[in-house]
N, C-alpha and C positions, 0 to 999 in steps of 0.2 A: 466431461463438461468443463469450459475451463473457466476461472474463479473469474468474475467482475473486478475489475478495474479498483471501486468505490468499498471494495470489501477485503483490500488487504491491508485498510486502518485499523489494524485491532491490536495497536500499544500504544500505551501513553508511555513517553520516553522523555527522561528525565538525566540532563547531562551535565555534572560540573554543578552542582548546589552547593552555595558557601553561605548559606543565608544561617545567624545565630553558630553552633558550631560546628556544621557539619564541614565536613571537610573533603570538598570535589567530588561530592557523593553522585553515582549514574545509576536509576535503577531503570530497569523497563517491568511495566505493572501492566497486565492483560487486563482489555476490556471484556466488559459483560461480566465479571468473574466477579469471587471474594478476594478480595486482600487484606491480612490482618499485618498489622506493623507489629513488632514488641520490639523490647531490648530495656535495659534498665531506666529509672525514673531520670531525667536530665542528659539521656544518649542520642536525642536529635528525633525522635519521633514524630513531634509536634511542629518541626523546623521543617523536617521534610512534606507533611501531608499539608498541614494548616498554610502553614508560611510560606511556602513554594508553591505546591499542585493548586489547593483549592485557593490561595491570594491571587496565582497569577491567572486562571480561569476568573473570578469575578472583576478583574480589573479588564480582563479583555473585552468580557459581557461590557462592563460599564462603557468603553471604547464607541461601541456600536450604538449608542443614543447620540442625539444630537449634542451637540456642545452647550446648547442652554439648557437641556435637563440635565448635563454633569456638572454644571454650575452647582447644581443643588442635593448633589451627590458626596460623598465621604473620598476625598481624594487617595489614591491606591498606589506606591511606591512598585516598581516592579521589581521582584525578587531576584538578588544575586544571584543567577544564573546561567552557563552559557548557551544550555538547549531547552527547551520542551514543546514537544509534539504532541500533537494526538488527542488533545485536551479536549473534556467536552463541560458542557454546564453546571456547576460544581455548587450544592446545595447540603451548608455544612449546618449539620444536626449535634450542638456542639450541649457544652454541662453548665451554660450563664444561665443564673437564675431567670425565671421570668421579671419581669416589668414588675416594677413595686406601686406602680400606681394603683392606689387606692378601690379605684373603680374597675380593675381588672379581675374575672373570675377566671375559670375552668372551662366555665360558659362560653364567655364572652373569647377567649384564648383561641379556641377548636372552631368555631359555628356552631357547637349545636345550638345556644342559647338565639342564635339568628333564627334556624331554624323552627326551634323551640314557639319563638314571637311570631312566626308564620301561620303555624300551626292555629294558636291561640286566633288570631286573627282572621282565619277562616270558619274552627272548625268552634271557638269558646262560646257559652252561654251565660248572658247576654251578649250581644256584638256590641263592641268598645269602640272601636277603631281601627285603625291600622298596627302594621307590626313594632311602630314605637310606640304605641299606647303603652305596649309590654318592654319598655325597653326603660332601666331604671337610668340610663344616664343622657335620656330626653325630656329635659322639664316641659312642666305645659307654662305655653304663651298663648295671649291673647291680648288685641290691642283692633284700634279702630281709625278713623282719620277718613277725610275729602279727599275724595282724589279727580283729577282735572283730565279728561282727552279729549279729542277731536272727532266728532259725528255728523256724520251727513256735512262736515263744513262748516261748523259750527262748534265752539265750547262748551264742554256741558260737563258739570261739576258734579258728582255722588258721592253720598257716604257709605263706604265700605266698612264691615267688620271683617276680621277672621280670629281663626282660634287654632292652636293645635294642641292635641291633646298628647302627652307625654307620659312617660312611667312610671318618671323619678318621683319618690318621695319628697316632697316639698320641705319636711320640717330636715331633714337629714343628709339632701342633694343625691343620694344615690349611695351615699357610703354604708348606710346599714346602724351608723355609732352616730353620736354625737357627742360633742366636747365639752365638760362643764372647765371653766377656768376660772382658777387661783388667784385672785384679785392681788394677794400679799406677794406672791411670786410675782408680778408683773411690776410692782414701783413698792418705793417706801416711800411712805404718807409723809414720814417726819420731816426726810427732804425736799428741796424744791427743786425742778425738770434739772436747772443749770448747774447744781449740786448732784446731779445723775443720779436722781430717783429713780429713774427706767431700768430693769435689773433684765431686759432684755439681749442678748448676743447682739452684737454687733449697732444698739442703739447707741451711738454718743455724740453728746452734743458737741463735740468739735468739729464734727464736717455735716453733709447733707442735712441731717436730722434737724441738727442743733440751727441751723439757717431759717430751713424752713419752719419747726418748730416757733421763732421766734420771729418770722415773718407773718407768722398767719393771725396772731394779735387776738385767736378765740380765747389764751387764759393768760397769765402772768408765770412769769418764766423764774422769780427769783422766789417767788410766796411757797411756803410746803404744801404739797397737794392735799394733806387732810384740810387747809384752807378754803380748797376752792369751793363756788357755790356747785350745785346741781349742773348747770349748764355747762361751765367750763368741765368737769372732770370727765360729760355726757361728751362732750367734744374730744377732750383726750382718748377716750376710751373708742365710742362707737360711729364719732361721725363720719357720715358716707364721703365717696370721692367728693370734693370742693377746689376748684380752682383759684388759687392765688396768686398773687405778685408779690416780688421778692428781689429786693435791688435792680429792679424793670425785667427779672427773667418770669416769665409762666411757669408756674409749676403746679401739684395738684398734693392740695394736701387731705391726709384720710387718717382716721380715727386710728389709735395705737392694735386694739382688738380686732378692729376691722381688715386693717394690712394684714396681721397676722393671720387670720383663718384664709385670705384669700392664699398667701405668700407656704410660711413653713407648715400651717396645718393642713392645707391639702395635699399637702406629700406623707409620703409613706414614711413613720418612724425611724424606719430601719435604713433610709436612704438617705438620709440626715447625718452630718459632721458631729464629730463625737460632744463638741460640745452644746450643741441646738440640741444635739438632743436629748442632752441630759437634763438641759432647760426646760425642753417639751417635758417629758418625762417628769419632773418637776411641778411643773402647771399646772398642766392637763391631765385630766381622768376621763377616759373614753367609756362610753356606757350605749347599750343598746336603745339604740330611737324607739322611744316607746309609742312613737304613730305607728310604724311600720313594722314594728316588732326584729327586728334586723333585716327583715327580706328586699329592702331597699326600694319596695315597689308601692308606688299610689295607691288607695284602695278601690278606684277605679279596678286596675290592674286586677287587683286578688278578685275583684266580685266576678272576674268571668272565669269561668269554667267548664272542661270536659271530663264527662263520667265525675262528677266529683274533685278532681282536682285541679287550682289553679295554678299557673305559671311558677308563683314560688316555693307552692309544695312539691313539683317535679324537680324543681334546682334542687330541691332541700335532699332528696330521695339520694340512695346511695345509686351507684348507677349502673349496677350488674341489676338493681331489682325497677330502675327508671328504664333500663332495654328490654323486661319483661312485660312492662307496663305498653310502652312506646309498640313492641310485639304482637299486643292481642287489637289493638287500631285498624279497622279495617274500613275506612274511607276513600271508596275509588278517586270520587274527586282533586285527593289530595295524594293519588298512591304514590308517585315518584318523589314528590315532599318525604313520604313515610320509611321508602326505602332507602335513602340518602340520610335522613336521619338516624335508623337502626345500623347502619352502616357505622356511622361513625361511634356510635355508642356500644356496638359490638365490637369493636377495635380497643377501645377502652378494656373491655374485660377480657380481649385476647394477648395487649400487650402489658395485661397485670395490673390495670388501673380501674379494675372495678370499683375497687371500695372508697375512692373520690367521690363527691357529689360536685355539681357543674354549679354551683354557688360559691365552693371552697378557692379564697382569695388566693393570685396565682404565687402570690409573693412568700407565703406560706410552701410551696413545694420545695421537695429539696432538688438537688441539681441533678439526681440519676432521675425524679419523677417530672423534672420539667425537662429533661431530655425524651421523654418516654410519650409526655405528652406531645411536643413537638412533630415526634414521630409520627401520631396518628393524621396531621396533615397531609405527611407523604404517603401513607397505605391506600389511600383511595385516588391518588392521583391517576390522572390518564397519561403522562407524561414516560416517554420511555427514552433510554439515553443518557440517561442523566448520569453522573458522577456523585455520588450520596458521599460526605464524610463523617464517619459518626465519632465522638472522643469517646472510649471505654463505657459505652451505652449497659456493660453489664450493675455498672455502678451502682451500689442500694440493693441490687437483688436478692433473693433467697438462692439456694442450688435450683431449688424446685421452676421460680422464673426466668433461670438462666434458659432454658431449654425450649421456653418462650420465645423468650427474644431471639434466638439463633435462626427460630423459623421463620420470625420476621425478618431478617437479614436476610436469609434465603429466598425468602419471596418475592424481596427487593429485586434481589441481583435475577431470578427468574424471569421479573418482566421485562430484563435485557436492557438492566442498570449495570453499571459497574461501581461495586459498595466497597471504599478504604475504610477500615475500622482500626483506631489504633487502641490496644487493647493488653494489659495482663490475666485472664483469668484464664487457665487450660482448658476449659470447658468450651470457652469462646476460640480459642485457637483453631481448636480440632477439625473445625468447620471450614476452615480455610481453604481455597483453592491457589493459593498462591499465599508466602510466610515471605514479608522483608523484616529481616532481624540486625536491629541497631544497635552499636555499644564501641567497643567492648564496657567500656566504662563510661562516668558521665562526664557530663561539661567538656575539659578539656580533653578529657581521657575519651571520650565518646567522639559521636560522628560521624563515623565509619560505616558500610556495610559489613557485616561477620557471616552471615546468610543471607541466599536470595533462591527460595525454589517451594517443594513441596513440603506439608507439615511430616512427612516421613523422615524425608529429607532434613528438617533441620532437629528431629531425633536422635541419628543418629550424626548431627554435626557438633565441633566441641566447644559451640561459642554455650555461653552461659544460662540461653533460654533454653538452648536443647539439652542443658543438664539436669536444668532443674523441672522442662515439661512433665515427669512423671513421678515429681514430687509426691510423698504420700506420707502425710504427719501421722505419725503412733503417738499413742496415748503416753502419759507421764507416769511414769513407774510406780510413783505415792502422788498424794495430792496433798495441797495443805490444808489445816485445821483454823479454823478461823477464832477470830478474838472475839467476835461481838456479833451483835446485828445492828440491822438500818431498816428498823419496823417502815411501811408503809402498810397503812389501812384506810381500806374507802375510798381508793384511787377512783375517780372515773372521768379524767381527761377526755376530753374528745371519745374515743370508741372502747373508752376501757369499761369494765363493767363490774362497780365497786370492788374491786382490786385490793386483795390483802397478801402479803409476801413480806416475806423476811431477809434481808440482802446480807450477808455473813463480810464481817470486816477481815481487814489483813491478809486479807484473799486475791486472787485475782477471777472476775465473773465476769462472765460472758452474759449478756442479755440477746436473747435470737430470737425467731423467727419472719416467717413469712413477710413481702413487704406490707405496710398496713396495715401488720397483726398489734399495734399498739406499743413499740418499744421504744420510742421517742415517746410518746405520750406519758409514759409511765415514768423515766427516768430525768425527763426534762421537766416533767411536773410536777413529780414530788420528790426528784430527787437535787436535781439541780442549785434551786432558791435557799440550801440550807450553809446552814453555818459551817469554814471548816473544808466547804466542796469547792473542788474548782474545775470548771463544765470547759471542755476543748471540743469545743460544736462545729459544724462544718460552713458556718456563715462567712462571706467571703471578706478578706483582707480588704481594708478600700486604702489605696495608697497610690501615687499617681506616679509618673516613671518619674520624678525625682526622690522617691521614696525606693529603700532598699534594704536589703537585711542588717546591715550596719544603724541604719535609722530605725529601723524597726525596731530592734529587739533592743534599744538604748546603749547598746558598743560603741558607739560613735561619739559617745561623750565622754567617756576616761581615756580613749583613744586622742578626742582634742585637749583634752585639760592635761595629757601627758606629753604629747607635742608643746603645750603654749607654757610650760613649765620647764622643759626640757631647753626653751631658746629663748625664754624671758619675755611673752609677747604673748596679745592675746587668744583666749579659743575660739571668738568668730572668724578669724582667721582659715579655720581649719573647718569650717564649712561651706559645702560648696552652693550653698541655700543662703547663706551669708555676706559678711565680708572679704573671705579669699574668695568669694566666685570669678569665673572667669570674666571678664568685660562683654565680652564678642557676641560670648554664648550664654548668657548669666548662669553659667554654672551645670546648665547641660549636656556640653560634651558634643553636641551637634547642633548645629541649625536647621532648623525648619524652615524650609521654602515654600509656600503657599502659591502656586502657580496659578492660583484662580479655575479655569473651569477646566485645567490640566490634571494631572497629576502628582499630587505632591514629592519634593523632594526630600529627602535627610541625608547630609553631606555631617563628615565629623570636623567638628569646630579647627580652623585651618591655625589659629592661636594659640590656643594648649592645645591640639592635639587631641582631641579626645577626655584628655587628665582631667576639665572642668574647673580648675584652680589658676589665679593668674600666678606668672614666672615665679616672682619672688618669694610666694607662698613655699615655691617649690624648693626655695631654699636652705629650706628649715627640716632640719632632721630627726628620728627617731631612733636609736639602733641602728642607721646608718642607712633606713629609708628615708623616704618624704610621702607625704599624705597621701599621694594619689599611687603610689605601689602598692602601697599599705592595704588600700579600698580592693587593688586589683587582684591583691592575694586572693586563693580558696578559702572557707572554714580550715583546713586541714592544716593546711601549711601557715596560715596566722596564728593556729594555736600552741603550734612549734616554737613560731617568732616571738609570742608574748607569755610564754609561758614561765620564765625568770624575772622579766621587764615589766608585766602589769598584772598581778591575779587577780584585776577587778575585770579585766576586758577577756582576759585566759578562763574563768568561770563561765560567760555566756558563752565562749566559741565552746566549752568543754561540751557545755549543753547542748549548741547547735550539730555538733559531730556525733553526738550520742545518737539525734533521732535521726541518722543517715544524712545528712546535709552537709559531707565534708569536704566534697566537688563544688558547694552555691560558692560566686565569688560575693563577699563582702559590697562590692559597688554594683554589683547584677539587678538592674531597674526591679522592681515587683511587678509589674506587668507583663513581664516574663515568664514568670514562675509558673507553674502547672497547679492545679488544685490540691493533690496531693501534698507537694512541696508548700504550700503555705500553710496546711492545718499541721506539718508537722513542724513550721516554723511557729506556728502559734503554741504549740505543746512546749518547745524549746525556753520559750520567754513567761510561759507558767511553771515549769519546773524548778525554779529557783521561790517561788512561794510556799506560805506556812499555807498546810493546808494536811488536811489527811485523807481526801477522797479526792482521787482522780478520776471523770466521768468523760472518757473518749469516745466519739459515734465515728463510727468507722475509720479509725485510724490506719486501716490500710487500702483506700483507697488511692488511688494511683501508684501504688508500691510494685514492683517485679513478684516475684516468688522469689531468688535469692533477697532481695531485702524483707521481707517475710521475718526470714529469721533473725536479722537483725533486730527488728523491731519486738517478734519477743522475748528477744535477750533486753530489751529496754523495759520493757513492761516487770518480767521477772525481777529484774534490779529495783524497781520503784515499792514492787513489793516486798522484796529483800530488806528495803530501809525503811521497814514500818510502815506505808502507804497500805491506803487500800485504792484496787483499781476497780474500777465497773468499764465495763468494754461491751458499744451495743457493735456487732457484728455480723455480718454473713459467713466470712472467711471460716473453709473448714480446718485452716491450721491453725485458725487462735481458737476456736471451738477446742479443738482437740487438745490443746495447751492450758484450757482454762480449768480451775479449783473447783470449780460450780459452774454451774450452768441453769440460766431461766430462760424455759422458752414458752413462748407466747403464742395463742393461734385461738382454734386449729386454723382458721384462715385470715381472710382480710377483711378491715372494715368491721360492719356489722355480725361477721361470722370470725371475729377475732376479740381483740380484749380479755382474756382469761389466760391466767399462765397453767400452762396444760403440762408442764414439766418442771421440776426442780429437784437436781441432784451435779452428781460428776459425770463427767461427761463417759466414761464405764456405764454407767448405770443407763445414762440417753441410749446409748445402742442395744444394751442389752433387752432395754425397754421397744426402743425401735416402733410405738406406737404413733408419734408423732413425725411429720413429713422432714424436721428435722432431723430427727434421730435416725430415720431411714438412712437419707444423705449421708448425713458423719458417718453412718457404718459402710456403706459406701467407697467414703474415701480411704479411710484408715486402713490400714495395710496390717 
């Protein structure tokens, strides 16, 4: 029979990629298949899959709308490239936190909580309403008014009402908390407005404020506000929107308290600039609304109910025991409602997210479990074809959910998807039907293909991933003796279950198990907040591409004050955020072209050249560079350069090279960096702190297996100098490398919280009672 025409599409071909560092890279990737990328952390992985395949498949998608809906579209550069074929629909399942919006659950993230308000809406006792009665971020309104039409030919005027009935908690808007604020934090009384009483960020009376402020004539601007009467300070503080005039402009002036709830406290803490929010922080004291008791719903809302429970004791419920609930429902009326719902809530407990409940705020997930969630959108798709990208989705896991996730990969690619996954964990490799292996080394050393075929195949090939695939950590010959302990008693965070353990100093400990068996809760709650500790958590860098490792880790300031001393002149000079900036490009390096309902451009500044610094700047030298070589060094090779000339600027690169970072160039945007590469850039810029407990969550997340061992040659050394380390971890070779070891379980959620283990890691295997213990003996050779 001979083959159709339409069926011998089946490669995506990719020719000549220069985008970031690869270099003229051609691979051909089967469709319908698995393809796992690896190669070392900064070898071009993410250049290739993210920045190439999946950038220039959604820029094609965006193509095919009209030109006034890509008006309102995110303009899409097309990637350095000279070929790609074959491309199909590219739906990337990537590790960005979820949305920090306030009002965003688990719920509300997936459907079910849509679902959920259906449900209620049909099947709940008493009948409310409709499916926003149940929906907490639907205030109720109601209002009245004349209204005027035309009848029979004639004018005829009625009074209408309507009403609609909503979710949301009225005293709390849907959020669950509410804010008491610090009256003393917000102004000092002694002063007066024009004297900058207002101890608010970014309030000062020299521009907007101060205009309007003294346009609007409610109080006196020079008197001290413990002066004012009731009414004026009622006006500062709470009065509503009010329209004014102000040197003939319109403007509308509103109460200080008032802007604020509407402005920085409806946003999520953690999405807030470091200093608003230290101010929030400051201020405000968040506390449970005690109308609604947190569940953020009306009590309309709570009074209906099925069997017994209402809408926010099912959110509340953990959700392997809400899909048992959801399970025993047996209402034809509503049965395809029921099986669409179980569907999705049985996907939770297959892809290892049972012990979430669909109330738990999204912004609270970490980046492996808001990958995970993400997922279960695509598991029920009818959608086939598709091109899935997923970034190392084993992220967070136990061994135990690796094995999980692989079959969702597989199930993926079954329904005659083609799934890129770029990925280090061997477990997830194995599963490959196709292996591209990138490196040999990173940044400029990487970019290459080294392998392209089967996972046998790159076994027995000698690039760096097939050496170290069969990796197998043995145990540490002695273990060490610890100095102390770090009593915890009465833990019960979230799903810990009065939790008493003894953490042993001048050790290096591993804290494990299961995801959601409680080791964040435990170590970020009682361990974290104390004297002494200093917590390297995996919360993302906010730094925007003028920000960079230089800026970041404060290098860039002995680095200009060594330049602006060296040539007699000053150090804003030598920033390119500053006064050296370029003119053209204010310091960029490129220009942005906003083409309107096109496609954006970025060309490099035709001026400097990229360097970001204008000429003259550039005539100013250091050891015989100028600023912008300086920037474009490695870690590696600038700690060479400064290592006689500055030991204040040769201490931070020492540091930044210790936790593998000695390919980042110095001027490398941070929007660049991969996630792994910023948490151990944040470890890098706390290492030089007094402190004696180091507290790392997964520090080797996005690391290869050869840098594996780098990194616990780092940890070793930390504890060599007196430190103690605590390390919460899945990884079986820091397991196996660790002094102690506490693991947590036996499962997740409500069937976790208890440390079920604590010894060396000898003893975990030999014990082998716990699904940890299993694993490690497993791996260890």
């Amino acid at each position: 029979m001979n083959q159709h025409e339409a069926d011998v599409h089946d490669l995506i071909r990719v020719h000549g990629a220069r985008v970031n560092n690869l270099k003229d890279v051609s691979v051909e990737l089967p469709k319908r298949r698995l393809t796992v990328f690896t190669g070392v952390s900064g070898s071009g992985k993410s250049s290739l899959v993210f920045s190439t395949i999946a950038a220039e498949s959604q820029r094609l998608i965006n193509e095919t709308y009209s030109a006034f809906v890509q008006g309102f579209m995110p303009t899409l550069a097309r990637p350095d490239v000279d070929v790609l074929e074959g491309l199909t629909t590219a739906i990337i399942v990537d590790q960005q936190r979820m949305g920090a919006d306030p009002r965003s659950t688990v719920g509300t993230a997936t459907d079910a909580n849509a679902m959920l308000r259906i449900l209620f809406s049909r099947l709940g006792k008493p009948h409310i309403g409709s499916p926003q009665a149940f929906s907490f971020n639907v205030p109720s309104i109601s209002g009245g008014g004349a209204v005027q039409f035309e009848k029979a030919g004639r004018t005829v005027k009625e009074r209408r009402t309507f009403s609609i009935l909503g979710g949301m908690c009225p005293r709390c808007e849907g959020r669950g908390a509410v804010n008491d604020i610090d009256l003393t934090q917000i102004y000092d009384e002694e002063l007066s407005l024009r004297d900058g009483a207002l101890k608010i960020p970014g309030y000062s009376m020299d521009g907007w404020y101060g205009r309007i402020f003294t346009g609007s004539g409610f109080f006196p601007m020079d008197k001290p506000i413990k002066k004012f009467t009731k009414r004026q300070l009622n006006d500062l503080l709470y009065k509503e929107p009010t329209k004014i005039k102000v040197d003939g402009i319109n403007l509308t002036y509103e109460g200080v308290i008032t802007r604020l709830r509407k402005t920085t406290l409806a946003k999520d803490v953690d999405s807030l600039q470091s200093h608003v929010r230290a101010f929030v922080e400051r201020a405000v004291t968040f506390t449970t609304c005690p109308e609604c008791e947190g569940t953020r719903l009306a009590p309309e809302a709570r009074s209906s109910k099925i069997k017994g429970k209402n809408i926010a004791d099912l959110c509340a419920m953990q959700i392997s025991d809400l899909a048992e609930w959801v399970g025993k429902l047996t209402e034809p009326s509503v049965a395809p409602l029921l099986k669409a719902l179980r569907h999705t809530l049985d996907s939770f407990v297959e892809i290892g997210l049972g012990y979430l409940s669909l109330d738990r705020h999204s912004g609270t997930l970490s980046g492996g479990e808001a990958q995970r969630t993400k997922m279960i959108r695509h598991l029920g798709s009818s959608l086939t074809d598709v091109t899935y990208v997923f970034d190392e989705p084993t992220i967070g896991l136990h061994p135990h959910d690796i094995q999980r996730m692989n079959n969702l990969l597989k199930q993926l690619r079954d329904k005659g998807n083609t799934v890129l996954v770029v990925e280090h964990k061997p477990e997830a490799i194995e599963i490959a039907d196709h292996v591209v292996d990138l490196g040999p080394g990173a940044g400029k050393g990487g970019g290459e293909v080294v392998f392209e075929g089967t996972v046998e195949g790159l076994r027995s090939s000698n690039s760096l991933t097939g050496k170290h695939l069969d990796d197998r950590a043995s145990l540490k010959p002695s273990v060490r003796t610890s100095s102390g302990a770090l009593e915890i008693r009465g833990a019960d965070t979230h799903n810990l279950r009065s939790v008493d353990v003894d953490i042993p100093l001048g050790v290096l400990v591993v804290v494990t198990g299961v995801a959601g068996s409680g080791k964040s809760s435990l170590i970020h709650g009682s361990v974290s907040g104390r004297e002494g500790v200093i917590a390297v958590d995996q919360t993302p860098i906010r730094g925007s591409r003028r920000s960079n490792p230089a800026t970041y880790t404060g290098l860039l300031e002995p680095i200009r004050k060594a330049f602006a001393k060296e040539n007699g002149v000053k150090p804003a000079l030598f920033s390119a955020n500053s006064e050296g900036a370029c003119p053209n490009c204010n310091g960029a390096g490129v220009i942005y072209l906003d083409l309107g309902i096109m496609a954006g451009v970025e060309t490099q500044c035709e001026v400097c050249e990229g360097k970001r610094f204008q000429a003259s700047v550039l005539d100013y030298k250091f050891g015989g560079r100028d600023i912008s070589e300086v920037l474009s060094m490695p870690v590696a090779e600038a700690e060479e350069f400064f290592a006689s000339k500055l030991p204040a600027a040769h201490k931070i690169l020492a540091n930044l090279a210790e936790v593998g970072l000695g390919y980042l160039g110095l001027g490398q945007p941070l929007t660049t960096l991969s996630g792994g590469e910023r948490q151990r850039l944040k470890l890098a810029t706390h290492m030089g702190e007094k402190g004696g407990v180091y507290v790392l969550d997964e520090p080797t997340t996005g690391l290869h297996l050869a840098d594996v061992e780098q990194l616990l040659g780092l940890l070793d050394r930390l504890v060599d100098a007196g430190k103690s380390v605590i390390v919460i971890e899945h990884h079986q070779a820091v397991m196996a490398h660790a002094d102690w070891i506490i693991d947590l379980g036996p499962g997740a959620g409500h069937d976790g919280g208890r440390v079920v283990f604590e010894g060396t890691p000898a003893e975990l295997i030999a014990d082998r009672s716990t699904l940890t213990g299993q694993h490690l003996a497993e791996y260890v050779r």
